[in-house]
Structure formats: structure tokens, C-alpha cells
C-alpha positions as CSV (number, residue, x, y, z in Angstrom):
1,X,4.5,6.8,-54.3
2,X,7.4,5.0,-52.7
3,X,6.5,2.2,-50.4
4,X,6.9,3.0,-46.4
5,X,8.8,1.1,-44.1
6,X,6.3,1.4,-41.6
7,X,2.7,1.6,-42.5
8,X,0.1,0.2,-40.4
9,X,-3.5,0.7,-38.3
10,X,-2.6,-2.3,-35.7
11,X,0.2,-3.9,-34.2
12,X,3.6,-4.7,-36.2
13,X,6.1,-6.8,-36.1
14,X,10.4,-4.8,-36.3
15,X,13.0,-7.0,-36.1
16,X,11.1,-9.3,-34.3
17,X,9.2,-7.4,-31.4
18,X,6.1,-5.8,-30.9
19,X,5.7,-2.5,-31.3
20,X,3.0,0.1,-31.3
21,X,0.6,1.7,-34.1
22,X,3.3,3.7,-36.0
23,X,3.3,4.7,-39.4
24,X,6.0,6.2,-41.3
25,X,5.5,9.5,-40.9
26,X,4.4,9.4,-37.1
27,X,7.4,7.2,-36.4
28,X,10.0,9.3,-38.5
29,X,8.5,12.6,-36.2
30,X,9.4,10.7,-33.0
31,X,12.8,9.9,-34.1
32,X,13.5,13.7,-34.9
33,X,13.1,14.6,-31.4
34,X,15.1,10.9,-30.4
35,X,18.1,12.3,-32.8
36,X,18.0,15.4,-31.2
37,X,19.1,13.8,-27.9
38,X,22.1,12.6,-28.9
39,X,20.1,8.8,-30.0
40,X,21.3,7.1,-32.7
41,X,19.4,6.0,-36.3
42,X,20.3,2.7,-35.6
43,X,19.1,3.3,-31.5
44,X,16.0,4.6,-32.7
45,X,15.2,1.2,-34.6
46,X,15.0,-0.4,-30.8
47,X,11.8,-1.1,-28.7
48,X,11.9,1.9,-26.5
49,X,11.2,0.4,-23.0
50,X,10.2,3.4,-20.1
51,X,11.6,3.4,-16.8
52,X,9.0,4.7,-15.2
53,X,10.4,6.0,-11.5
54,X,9.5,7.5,-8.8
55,X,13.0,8.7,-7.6
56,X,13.5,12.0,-5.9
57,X,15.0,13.7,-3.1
58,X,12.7,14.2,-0.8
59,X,11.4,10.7,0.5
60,X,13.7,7.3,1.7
61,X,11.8,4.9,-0.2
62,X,12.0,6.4,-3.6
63,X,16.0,7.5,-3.1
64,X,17.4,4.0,-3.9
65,X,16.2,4.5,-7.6
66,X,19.2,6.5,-8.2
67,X,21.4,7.0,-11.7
68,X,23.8,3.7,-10.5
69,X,21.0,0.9,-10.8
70,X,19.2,3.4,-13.7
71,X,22.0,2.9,-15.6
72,X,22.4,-1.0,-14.5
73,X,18.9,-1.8,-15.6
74,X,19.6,0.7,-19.4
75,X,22.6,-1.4,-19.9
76,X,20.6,-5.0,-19.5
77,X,17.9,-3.9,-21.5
78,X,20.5,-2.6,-24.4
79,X,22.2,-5.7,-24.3
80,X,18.9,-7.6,-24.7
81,X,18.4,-5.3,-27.8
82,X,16.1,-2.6,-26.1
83,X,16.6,1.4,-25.6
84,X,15.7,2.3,-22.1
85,X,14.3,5.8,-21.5
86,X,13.7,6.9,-17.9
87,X,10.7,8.6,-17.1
88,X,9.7,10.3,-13.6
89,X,6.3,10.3,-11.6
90,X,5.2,11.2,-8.5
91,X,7.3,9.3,-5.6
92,X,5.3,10.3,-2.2
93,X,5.5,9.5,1.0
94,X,2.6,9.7,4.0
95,X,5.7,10.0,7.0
96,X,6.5,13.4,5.0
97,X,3.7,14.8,6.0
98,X,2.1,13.0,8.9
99,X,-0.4,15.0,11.3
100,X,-0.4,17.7,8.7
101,X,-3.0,19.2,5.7
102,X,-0.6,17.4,3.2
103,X,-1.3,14.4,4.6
104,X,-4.9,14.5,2.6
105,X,-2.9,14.1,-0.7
106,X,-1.2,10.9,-0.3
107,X,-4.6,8.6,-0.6
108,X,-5.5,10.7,-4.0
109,X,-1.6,10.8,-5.1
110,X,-2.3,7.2,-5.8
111,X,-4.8,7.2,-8.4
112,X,-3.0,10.5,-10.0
113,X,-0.1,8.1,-10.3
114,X,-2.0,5.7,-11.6
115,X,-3.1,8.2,-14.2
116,X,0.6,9.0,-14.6
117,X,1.6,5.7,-15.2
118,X,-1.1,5.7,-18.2
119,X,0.0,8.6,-19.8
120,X,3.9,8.8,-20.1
121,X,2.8,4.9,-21.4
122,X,0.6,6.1,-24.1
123,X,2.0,9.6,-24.8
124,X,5.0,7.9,-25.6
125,X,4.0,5.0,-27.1
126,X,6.5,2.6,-25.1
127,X,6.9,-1.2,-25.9
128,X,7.5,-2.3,-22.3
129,X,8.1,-0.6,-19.3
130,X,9.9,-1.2,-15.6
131,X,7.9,0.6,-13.0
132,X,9.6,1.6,-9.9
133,X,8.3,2.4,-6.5
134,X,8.4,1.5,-3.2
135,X,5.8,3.1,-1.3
136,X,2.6,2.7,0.1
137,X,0.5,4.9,-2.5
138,X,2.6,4.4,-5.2
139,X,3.4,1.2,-5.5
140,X,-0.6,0.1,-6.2
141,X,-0.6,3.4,-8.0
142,X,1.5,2.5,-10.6
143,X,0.0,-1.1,-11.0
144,X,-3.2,0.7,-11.6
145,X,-1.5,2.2,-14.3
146,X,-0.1,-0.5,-15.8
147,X,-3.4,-2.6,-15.6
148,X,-5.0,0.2,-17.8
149,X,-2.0,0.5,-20.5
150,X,-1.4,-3.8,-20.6
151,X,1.7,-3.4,-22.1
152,X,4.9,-5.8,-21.5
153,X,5.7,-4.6,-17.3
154,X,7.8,-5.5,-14.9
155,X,8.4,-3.9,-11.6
156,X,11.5,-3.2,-9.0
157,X,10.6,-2.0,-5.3
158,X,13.3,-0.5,-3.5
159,X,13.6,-2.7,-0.8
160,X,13.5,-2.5,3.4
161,X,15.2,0.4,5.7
162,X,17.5,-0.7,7.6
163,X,16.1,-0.7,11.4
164,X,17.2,2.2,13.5
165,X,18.5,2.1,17.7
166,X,19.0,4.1,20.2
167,X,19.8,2.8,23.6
168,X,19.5,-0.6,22.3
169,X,16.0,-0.9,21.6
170,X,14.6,-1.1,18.0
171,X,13.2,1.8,16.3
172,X,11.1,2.8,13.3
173,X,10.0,6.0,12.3
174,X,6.6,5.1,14.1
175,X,8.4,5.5,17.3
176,X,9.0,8.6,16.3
177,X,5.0,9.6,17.1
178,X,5.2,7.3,20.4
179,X,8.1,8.9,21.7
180,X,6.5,12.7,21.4
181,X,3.6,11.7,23.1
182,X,5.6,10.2,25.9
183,X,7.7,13.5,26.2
184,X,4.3,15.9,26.4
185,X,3.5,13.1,29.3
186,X,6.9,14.0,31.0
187,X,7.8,10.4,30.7
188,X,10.7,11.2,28.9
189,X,13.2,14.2,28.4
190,X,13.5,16.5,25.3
191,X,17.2,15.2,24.9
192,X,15.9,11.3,24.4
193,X,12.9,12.3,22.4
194,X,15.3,14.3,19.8
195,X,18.1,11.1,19.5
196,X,15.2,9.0,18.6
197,X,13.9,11.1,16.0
198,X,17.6,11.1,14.7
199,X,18.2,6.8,14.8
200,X,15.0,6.3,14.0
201,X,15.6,5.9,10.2
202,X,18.9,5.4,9.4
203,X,19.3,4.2,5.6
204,X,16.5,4.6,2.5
205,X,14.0,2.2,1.8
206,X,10.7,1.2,3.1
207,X,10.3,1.7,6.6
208,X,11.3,-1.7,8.1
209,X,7.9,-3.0,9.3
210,X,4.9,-4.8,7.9
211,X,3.0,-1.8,6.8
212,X,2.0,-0.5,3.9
213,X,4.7,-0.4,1.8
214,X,5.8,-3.4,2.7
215,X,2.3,-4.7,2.2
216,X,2.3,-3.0,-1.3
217,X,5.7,-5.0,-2.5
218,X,4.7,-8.0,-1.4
219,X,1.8,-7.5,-3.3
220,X,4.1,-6.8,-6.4
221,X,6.0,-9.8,-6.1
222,X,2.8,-11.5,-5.7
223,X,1.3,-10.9,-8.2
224,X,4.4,-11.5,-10.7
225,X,5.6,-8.4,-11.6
226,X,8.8,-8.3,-9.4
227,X,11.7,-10.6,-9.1
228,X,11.9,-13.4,-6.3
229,X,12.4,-12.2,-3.1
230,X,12.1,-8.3,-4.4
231,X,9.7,-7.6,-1.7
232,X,11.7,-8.4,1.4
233,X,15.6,-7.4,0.4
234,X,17.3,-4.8,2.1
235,X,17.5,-1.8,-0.1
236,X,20.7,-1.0,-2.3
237,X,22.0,-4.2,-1.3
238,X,24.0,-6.4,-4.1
239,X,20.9,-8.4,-4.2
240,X,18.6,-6.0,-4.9
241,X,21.4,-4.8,-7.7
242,X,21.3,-7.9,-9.2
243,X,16.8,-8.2,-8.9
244,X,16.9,-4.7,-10.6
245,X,19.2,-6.3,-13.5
246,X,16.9,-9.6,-13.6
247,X,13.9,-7.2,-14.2
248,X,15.3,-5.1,-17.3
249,X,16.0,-8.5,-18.5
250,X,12.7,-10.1,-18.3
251,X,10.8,-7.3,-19.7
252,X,12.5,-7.4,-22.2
253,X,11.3,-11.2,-22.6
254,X,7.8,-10.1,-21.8
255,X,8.2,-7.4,-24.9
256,X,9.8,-10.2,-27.5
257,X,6.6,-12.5,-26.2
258,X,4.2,-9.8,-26.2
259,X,3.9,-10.8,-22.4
260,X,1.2,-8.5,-20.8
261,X,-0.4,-8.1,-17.1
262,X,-3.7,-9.0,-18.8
263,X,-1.8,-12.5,-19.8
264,X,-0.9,-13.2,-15.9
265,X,-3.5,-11.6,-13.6
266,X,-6.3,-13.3,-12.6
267,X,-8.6,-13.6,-9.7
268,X,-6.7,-16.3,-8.4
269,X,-3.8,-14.1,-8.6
270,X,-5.3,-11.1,-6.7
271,X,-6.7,-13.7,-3.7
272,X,-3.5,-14.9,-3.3
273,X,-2.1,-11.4,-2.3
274,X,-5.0,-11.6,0.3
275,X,-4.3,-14.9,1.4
276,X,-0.7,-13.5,2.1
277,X,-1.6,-10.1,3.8
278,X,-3.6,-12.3,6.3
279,X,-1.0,-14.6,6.8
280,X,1.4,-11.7,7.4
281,X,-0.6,-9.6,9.5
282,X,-0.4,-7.1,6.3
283,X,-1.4,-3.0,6.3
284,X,-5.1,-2.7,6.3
285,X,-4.9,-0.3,3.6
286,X,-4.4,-3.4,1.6
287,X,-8.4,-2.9,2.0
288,X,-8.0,0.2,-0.1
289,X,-5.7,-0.7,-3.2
290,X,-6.5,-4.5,-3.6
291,X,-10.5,-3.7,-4.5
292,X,-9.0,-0.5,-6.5
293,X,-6.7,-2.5,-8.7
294,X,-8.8,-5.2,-9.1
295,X,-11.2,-3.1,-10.5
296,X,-8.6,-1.7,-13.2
297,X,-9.0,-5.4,-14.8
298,X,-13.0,-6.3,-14.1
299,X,-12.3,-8.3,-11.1
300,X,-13.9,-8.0,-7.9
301,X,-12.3,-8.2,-4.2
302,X,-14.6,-6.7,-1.8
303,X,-13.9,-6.7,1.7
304,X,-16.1,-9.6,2.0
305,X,-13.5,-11.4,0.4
306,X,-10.8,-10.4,2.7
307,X,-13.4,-10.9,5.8
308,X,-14.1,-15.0,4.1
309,X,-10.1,-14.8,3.7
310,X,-9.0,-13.9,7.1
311,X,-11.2,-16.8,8.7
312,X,-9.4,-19.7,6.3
313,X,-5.6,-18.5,6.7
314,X,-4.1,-18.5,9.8
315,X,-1.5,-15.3,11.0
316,X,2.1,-17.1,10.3
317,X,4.4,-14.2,10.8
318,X,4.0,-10.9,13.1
319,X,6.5,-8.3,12.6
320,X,6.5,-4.6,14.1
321,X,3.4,-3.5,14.7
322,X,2.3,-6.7,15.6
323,X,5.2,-7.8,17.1
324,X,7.4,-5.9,19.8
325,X,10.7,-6.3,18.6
326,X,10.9,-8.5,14.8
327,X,11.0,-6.0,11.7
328,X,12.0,-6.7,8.3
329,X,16.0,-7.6,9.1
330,X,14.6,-10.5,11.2
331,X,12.3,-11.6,8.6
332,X,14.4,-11.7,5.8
333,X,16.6,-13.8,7.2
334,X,14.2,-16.1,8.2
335,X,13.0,-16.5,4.5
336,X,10.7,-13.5,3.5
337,X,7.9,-13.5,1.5
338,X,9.0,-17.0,-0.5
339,X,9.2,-18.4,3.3
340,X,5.8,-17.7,3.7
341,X,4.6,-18.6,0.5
342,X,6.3,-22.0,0.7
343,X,4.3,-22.4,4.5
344,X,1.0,-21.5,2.6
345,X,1.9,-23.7,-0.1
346,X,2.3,-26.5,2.1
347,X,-0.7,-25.9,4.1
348,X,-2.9,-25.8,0.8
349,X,-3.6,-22.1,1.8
350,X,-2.6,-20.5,-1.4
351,X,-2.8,-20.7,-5.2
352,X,0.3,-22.3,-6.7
353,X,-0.2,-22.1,-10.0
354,X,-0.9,-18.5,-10.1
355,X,1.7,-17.3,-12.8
356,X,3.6,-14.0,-13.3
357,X,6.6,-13.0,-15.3
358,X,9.2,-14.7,-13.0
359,X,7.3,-17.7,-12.7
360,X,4.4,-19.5,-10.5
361,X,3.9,-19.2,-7.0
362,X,4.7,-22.9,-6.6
363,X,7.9,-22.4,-8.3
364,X,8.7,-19.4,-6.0
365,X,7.6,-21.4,-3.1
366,X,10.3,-24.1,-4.5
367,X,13.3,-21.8,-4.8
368,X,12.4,-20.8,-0.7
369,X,13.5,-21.8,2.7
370,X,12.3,-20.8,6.4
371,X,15.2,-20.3,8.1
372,X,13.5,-19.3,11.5
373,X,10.1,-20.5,12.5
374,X,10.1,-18.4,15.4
375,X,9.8,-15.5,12.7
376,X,7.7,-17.4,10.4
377,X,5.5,-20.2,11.7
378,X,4.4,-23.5,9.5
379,X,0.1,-23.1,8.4
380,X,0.0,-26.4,11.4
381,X,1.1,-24.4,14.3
382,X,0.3,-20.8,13.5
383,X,0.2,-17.6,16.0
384,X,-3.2,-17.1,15.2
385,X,-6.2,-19.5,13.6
386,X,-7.0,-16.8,11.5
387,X,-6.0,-13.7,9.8
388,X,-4.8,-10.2,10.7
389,X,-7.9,-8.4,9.4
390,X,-11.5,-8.3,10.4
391,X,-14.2,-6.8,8.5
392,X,-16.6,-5.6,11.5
393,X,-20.7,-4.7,10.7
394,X,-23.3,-2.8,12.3
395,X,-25.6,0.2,12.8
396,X,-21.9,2.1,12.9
397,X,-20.8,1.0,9.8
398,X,-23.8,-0.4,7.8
399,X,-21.4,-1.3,5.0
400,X,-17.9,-2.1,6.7
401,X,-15.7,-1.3,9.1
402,X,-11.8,-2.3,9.6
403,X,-9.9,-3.1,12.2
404,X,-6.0,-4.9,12.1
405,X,-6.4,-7.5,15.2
406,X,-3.2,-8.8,15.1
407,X,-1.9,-5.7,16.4
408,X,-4.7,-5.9,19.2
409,X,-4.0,-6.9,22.4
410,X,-6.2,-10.1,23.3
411,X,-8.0,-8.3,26.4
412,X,-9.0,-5.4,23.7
413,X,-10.4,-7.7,21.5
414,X,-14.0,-6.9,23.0
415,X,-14.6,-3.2,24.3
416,X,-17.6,-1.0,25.2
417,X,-17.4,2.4,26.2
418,X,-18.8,5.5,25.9
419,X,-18.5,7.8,23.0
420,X,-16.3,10.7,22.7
421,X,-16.6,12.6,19.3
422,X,-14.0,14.6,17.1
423,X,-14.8,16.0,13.8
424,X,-11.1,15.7,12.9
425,X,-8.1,14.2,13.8
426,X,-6.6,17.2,15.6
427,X,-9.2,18.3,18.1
428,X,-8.9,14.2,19.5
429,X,-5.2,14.4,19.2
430,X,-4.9,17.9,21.1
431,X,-7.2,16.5,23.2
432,X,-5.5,13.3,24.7
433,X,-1.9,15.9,24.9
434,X,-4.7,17.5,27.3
435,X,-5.7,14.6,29.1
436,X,-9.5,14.9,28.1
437,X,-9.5,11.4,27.0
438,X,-9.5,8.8,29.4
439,X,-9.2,4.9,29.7
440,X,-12.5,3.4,28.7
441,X,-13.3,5.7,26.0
442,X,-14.4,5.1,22.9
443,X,-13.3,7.9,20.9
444,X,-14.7,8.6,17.5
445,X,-12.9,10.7,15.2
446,X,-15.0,10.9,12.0
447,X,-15.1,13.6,8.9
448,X,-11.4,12.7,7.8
449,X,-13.3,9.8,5.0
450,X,-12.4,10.0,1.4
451,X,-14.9,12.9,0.4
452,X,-15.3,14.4,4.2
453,X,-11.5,15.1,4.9
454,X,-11.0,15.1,1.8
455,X,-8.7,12.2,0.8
456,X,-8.3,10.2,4.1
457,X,-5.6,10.4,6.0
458,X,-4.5,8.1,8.5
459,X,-5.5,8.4,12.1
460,X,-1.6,7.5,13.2
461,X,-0.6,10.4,14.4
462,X,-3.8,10.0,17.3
463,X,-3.0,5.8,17.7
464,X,0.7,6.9,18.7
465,X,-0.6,8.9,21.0
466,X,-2.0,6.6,22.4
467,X,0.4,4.1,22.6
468,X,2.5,6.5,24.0
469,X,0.1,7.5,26.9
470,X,0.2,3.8,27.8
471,X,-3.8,3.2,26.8
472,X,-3.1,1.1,24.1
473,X,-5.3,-1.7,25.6
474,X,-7.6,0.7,27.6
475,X,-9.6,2.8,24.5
476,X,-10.4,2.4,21.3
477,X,-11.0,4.4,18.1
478,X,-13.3,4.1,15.8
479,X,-12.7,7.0,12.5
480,X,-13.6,6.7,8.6
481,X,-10.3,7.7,8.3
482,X,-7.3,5.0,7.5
483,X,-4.4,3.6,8.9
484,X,-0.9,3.7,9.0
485,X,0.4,0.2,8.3
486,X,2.5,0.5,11.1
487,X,-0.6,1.1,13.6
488,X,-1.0,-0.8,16.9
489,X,-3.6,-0.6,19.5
490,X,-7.5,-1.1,19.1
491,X,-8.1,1.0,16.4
492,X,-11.2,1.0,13.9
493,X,-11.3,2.6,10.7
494,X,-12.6,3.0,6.9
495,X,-16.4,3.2,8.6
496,X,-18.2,3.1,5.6
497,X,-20.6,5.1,5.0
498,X,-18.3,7.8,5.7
499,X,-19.6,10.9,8.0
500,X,-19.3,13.3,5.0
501,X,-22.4,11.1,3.0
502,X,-24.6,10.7,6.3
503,X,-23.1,7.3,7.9
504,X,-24.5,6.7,11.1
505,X,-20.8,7.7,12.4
506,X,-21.8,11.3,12.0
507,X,-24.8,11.3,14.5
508,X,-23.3,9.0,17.4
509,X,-22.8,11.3,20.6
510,X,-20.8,12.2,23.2
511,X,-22.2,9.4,26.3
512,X,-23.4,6.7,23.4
513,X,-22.8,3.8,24.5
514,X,-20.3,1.5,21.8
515,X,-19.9,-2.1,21.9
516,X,-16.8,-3.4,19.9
517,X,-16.7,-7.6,19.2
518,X,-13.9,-8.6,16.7
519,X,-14.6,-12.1,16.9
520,X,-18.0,-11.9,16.3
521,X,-17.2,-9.2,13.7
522,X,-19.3,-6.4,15.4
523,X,-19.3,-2.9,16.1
524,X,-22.3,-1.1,17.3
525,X,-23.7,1.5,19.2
526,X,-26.8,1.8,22.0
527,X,-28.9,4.4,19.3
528,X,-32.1,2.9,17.8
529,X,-33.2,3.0,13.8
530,X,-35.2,5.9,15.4
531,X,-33.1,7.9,17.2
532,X,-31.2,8.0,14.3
533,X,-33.7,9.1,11.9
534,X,-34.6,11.6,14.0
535,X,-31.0,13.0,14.8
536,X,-30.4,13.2,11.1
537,X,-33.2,15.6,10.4
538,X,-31.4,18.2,12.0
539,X,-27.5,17.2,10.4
540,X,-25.7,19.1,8.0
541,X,-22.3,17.7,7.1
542,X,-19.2,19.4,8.2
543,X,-17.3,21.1,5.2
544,X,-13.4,21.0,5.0
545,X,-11.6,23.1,2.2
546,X,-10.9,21.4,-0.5
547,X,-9.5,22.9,-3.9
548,X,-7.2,21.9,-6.8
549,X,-6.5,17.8,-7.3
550,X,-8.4,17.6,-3.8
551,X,-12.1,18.8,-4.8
552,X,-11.6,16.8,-8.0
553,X,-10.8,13.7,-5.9
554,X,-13.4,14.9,-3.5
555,X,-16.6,14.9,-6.3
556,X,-15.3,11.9,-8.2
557,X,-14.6,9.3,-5.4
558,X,-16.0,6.4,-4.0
559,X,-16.1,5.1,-0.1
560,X,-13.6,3.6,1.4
561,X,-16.1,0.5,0.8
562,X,-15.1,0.6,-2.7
563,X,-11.7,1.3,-2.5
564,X,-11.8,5.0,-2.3
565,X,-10.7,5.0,-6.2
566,X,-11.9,7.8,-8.8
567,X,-11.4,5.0,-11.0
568,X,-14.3,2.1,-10.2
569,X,-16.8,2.9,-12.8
């Protein structure tokens, strides 16, 4: 029998990297289809490294993954004596379809990316891969992914939008929402409302604010997957060409030291991207992924964590939402994330020797400057004494509730008001074009939760209403749905439990009385222990239709309480 060149049952060693559990015959059946591609024998012999991206034509944030860096990052990772291979995944976006049934897809996109991630990984048995995404569902999405698989990863975001203007005032695609509900008002004609839905976005990338995407990168970056200052570059910029190039390289590092997430990621690791949201005044559906992913490697943030997290760090920076005019532009040249890491550093409000593949976070904080400390303030004379998040409790949400207060105005910070109940986003939203809501409310929009919607979709489209009507310090809302990142006012989400599973959200009336208290972290409403009992023995919950990837998300998910994940258990 002659003797195999490659025969195994674990790991091997070719040439001097890892590779998977080939043996001769498995690996010879690959190369057939490799050779039949135009691949060389000699090619074949290379680690194959996966591109894993997102790119398509239908979304801003995924667009600048396009053939010119593809090829960049091939060529690096060649020269380093890898074969790159690109391989697509979902690349979604929640803007595409805002205030619309899609819009229950982009919360469960990101665990089917996640599930993506893992299988082109496996399927194809890759030695390392680059992951590439940029927005808010997708970037934790694929991390998820590449938790589960632990093989040699990097990761490239695609960078910030460019902010758009019209009439020289800042815009973001959240104006967008503000600006319609300001036309149905009559404050502004049809001509103004179309221009600023044309300058609103006016290059790809992530939108240009601190919201979810934004949120999500930093969290990248944070945790060590991307390149220094990946998270807050403008997209398609030579800087961002040259980060893309730095990250074919260094997987390829990662590969030759059989370098893996599980290697890097710790605890530690996963607080710090906390510590940073709250110093940032980050997306609350931070409170979504975070848990989720943490989960993916048997660590635990809870929103008890980011609760104890927001009262040690102090808000630093404030971009759009929470601040009327700075976006992404204004903080990158002040510094960007390493800025802000260096201030947290310095402050003793972060974990500096928290590693990743391009290094610690002390070292990042090193290679930083701030630049502006208008933009981004020092830990010693902060904007806020704590965080942007609050975790709020009560008989409204037993478990949690969320609310961003940096993007609420300091007279809103306490409220009480009567009830006004929606079982969906649409009736409220139809309702406040109609004027039936009024300053004072407390509206209550429930049944859009993970399993009651299904797959919880943000309550923007209502918010920007809102804020467009002027009442953005005059009601409140409190949903089990989510949040844009990009969502100002008093608004109140991820009530957990959810309406769908019998949460006390589901039997508040029209006329309750509800008593809102961030600083005392409490939201409640005038209804006894009793009165609820009793107004449960008459509930049934509301059904929405569900079918396909929904219903499956729908049966197999947790609450928002535990990240809203099919994947927790």
C-alpha cells in the first residue's frame, strides 16, 4: 500500500501551518473541484483562508467590500503564502426596510449569519478566515460565528458614511424619519422633505452616527479582531485600504501561530466593549449582541453587568443622537475609538491588557491621541458621571427594561403619565400622524418582542415621529420592541418579559397611571400584584403571522433579557 502524504484523524502540520483533519483521499477530492477552477497543484498545497463577506448591492454599509480591496486583501494573503477564497453571506440592513414587515428579519438575520459564518467555515474546511461586515446585525453576527468555528479570524468593517447636508445643517438617514413627520405636520413643504431624503446619505458605509453599527465595529476592534482605528475611518478611504491589507496579513500570522478567538477573548475582553459603549453613549442594542456572543464562548454579560457598568464609567463622547450636530467626521478627527480608549485608560476605567490579534488595549491606547476634547472629553471632566445606558426595573418589566439616557433630555429624565396602548408599532405611529397622542402620554407599544412581533423591530420609525412633532421631551415610550442606534427622545424598550409570554406590559391600560425614574432605575405603573392577576385571567396573547426563518426564530428564541439569541442554550 503506498504511504499517503496526508493521513491523519487530528490536526497536521504542511509546510509549516495548521491545517484541518484531511486525509489523502478527502484532500485530493477537494483539490479536484480547486483544479477545476482554474487553481493550481502547487496553489492547492496553500492554507485556504475564506473571505467571508457580506458585499452586495443593495445596502451602503456592505458596498465598500467590493472586487478592488477583495483583491488587495487575496494578493497580501498570497504573498504571505496563503490562497484566499471569497465567500458571501447575508449583508442586511434595518434602514432598508424601516417601518415595514421586513423589518422583523433583521434581529433573526443575525443569528442566521451567525449560522452562516459556521458553515461555509466547516463545509469548507478553511484554515483562517477575514470576516467582513459593517452592519448592525451582521457584524455581531458573524463574530457569533466565528466564536463557534475558533479558527485563525480576523475582521475588516467597512468604515463611516460620509455625513450628508442640505441647507447647511447635518443630516443622517435618521432625519430622513424626522423630516416626514414634520411634512404630515405641515411644518415643512414636500420639496424640502424630498432634498433631504436625497443628501441624506451621500457615500457607503455605516451611517455616520453612534448607533448600531457603529457600536458593533467598535466592538470588533475591541475586542481584537480588527485593525487599529478600523472602527472609526471613513469608508473606502486609503486608510481603510491599507487596515484591510494589515488584516489579510495578520491572519495569516494568526494561521502560522494557530492564533484563535478562543486564545484572545475573555471576560475581561467582553467588559471592556461595555466599558466603551457607556463611555460613548453606544446603541442599546449593544444589550442584544454582547450577552448573545458572550454566550457563543461560556461567558456571561447580563444586563446587570451593563447596569453595574454604566454607574462606574462616565459618558466621554456624545455624537448624533446624543449630540445635535457631532457625527463620526467630527469624531474621527478628534481621535476615535483609540482616543477614547487612551481617556479610559488613563482614568483606570478599562482593561489594558486585554489582548487581540493587533495587540493590547494599552498598546492601542499608546499608538492614540485626542485631538479635540470638546469631541472627546478626559474620564476627570466627563459630560456625564455615568454611562449612556440604564437598566430600569419594576412591576413593567420584572426582568429589565432599557432605556439610552444620554440621548434624553435632562427634564425627561423623570416622567409619569398616563397609558396609551398599541399592539404594534403602526396603529401608535398612524396614530400620532392623527394627532391622537398628546404631550404627557405615556404611550406603550408592546407585541413587536422577539417571539410576539416576531423578531423585534425597532420602534424608530414612532421615536422619529416624535421628534418630529416636537414632543421629544413631552412623552415617553415604553415597547418590548428595540431601538435604532440612532434613537433620541425618552424612549423605553426590550421590556422583558415580553407581551407575547404574559409580561405585565401586556395588561397595562389605557388611563394607567406610569411612573418613569432613570436615576433611580425605575419604571412602574399604578396596577397592584392583584389587579394584575386578575386582568390576566381573561388575556390571550395577540398572534402575528409568522412563517419560514420567522416561526423558526419565533419557537426557538429567548427574551430580549437573554439576548434574543436561538443560540443561548
Amino acid at each position: 500500500m503506498p504511504e499517503a502524504d496526508v493521513l491523519c484523524l487530528g490536526q497536521i502540520e504542511r509546510n509549516g501551518y495548521m491545517i484541518r483533519e484531511w486525509n489523502e483521499e478527502s484532500l485530493d477530492h477537494r483539490n479536484a473541484l480547486l483544479y477545476a477552477m482554474g487553481i493550481s497543484e502547487k496553489d492547492a498545497k496553500r492554507p485556504v483562508i475564506g473571505l467571508v463577506n457580506s458585499w452586495n448591492e443593495m445596502n451602503p454599509g456592505h458596498f465598500p467590500f467590493d472586487k478592488t480591496v477583495i483583491q488587495e486583501m487575496k494578493d497580501e494573503i498570497y504573498k504571505a503564502g496563503g490562497y484566499a477564497l471569497e465567500l458571501p453571506v447575508s449583508g442586511i440592513c434595518d434602514g432598508i426596510c424601516s417601518n415595514t414587515p421586513g423589518d422583523r428579519y433583521t434581529l433573526p438575520a443575525r443569528d442566521l449569519v451567525s449560522s452562516e459564518v459556521e458553515m461555509v467555515a466547516e463545509l469548507n474546511m478553511l484554515e483562517g478566515m477575514v470576516i467582513m461586515a459593517t452592519c448592525d446585525k451582521v457584524v455581531p453576527g458573524m463574530l457569533m460565528g466565528a466564536f463557534r468555528v475558533n479558527i485563525p479570524t480576523t475582521m475588516l468593517t467597512g468604515g463611516y458614511m460620509a455625513a450628508g447636508s442640505y441647507q447647511g445643517k447635518m443630516l443622517t438617514l435618521t432625519h430622513t424619519k424626522q423630516a416626514y413627520a414634520s411634512y404630515m405636520e405641515g411644518n415643512m413643504d414636500r420639496d424640502d422633505y424630498k432634498s433631504i431624503v436625497r443628501y441624506a446619505c451621500p457615500t457607503p458605509g455605516a451611517c455616520p452616527f453612534m448607533g448600531t453599527a457603529n457600536t458593533m465595529c467598535a466592538m470588533a476592534e475591541i475586542l481584537g479582531f480588527s485593525p487599529h482605528g478600523n472602527a472609526s475611518v471613513k469608508s473606502q478611504s486609503v486608510k481603510w485600504h491599507q487596515m484591510a491589507r494589515e488584516a489579510a496579513k495578520k491572519v495569516m500570522e494568526a494561521v502560522k501561530k494557530e492564533k484563535r478567538p478562543s486564545d484572545f477573548v475573555t471576560q475581561k475582553s467582553l467588559e471592556n466593549v461595555v466599558r466603551y459603549m457607556m463611555a460613548t453613549g453606544g446603541s442599546t442594542n449593544s444589550l442584544l449582541h454582547i450577552p448573545a456572543l458572550a454566550r457563543q464562548m461560556n461567558f456571561s454579560i447580563t444586563p446587570e453587568t451593563f447596569d453595574e457598568i454604566s454607574r462606574q464609567v462616565p459618558l466621554i463622547s456624545t455624537i448624533y443622537p446624543n449630540h445635535p450636530t457631532y457625527t463620526m467626521e467630527e469624531f474621527d478627527r478628534a481621535g476615535g475609538l483609540g482616543a477614547v480608549i487612551k481617556e479610559l485608560i488613563q482614568g483606570n476605567k478599562i482593561y489594558g491588557d486585554a489582548d487581540g490579534m493587533f495587540g493590547t488595549i494599552a498598546e492601542k491606547a499608546a499608538l492614540a491621541e485626542n485631538r479635540n476634547r470638546d469631541v472627546i472629553h478626559s474620564v476627570d471632566s466627563p459630560i456625564s458621571q455615568q454611562g449612556g445606558i440604564a437598566v430600569l426595573h419594576g412591576n413593567i418589566g420584572t426582568l429589565s427594561a432599557i432605556v439610552k439616557f444620554s440621548a434624553v433630555a435632562q427634564k425627561a429624565i423623570t416622567f409619569d403619565g398616563p397609558a396609551k396602548c398599541y399592539d404594534s408599532q403602526d396603529e401608535a405611529w398612524n396614530a400620532i400622524l392623527k394627532d391622537e397622542i398628546k404631550a404627557g402620554d405615556v404611550v406603550i407599544i408592546r407585541y413587536e418582542g422577539p417571539k410576539g412581533s416576531p423578531g423585534m423591530p425597532h420602534m424608530e420609525t414612532f421615536m422619529a415621529a416624535v421628534l418630529g412633532k416636537g414632543l421629544g421631551e413631552k412623552l415617553a415610550l415604553v415597547s418590548d420592541g428595540r431601538f435604532s442606534g440612532a434613537t433620541g427622545g425618552l424612549a423605553i424598550g426590550h421590556v422583558s418579559p415580553e407581551a407575547y409570554e404574559g409580561g405585565n406590559i401586556a395588561l397595562i391600560k389605557d388611563g394607567d397611571m406610569v411612573h418613569i425614574d432613570i436615576p433611580s432605575r425605575k419604571l412602574t405603573v399604578d396596577v397592584s400584584d392583584e389587579e394584575f392577576e386578575n386582568r390576566k385571567m381573561n388575556w390571550k396573547p395577540v398572534e402575528k403571522p409568522a412563517l419560514g426563518w420567522l416561526k423558526l426564530y419565533k419557537n426557538n428564541c429567548t427574551s430580549a433579557h437573554r439576548g434574543a439569541t436561538i443560540y443561548w442554550d
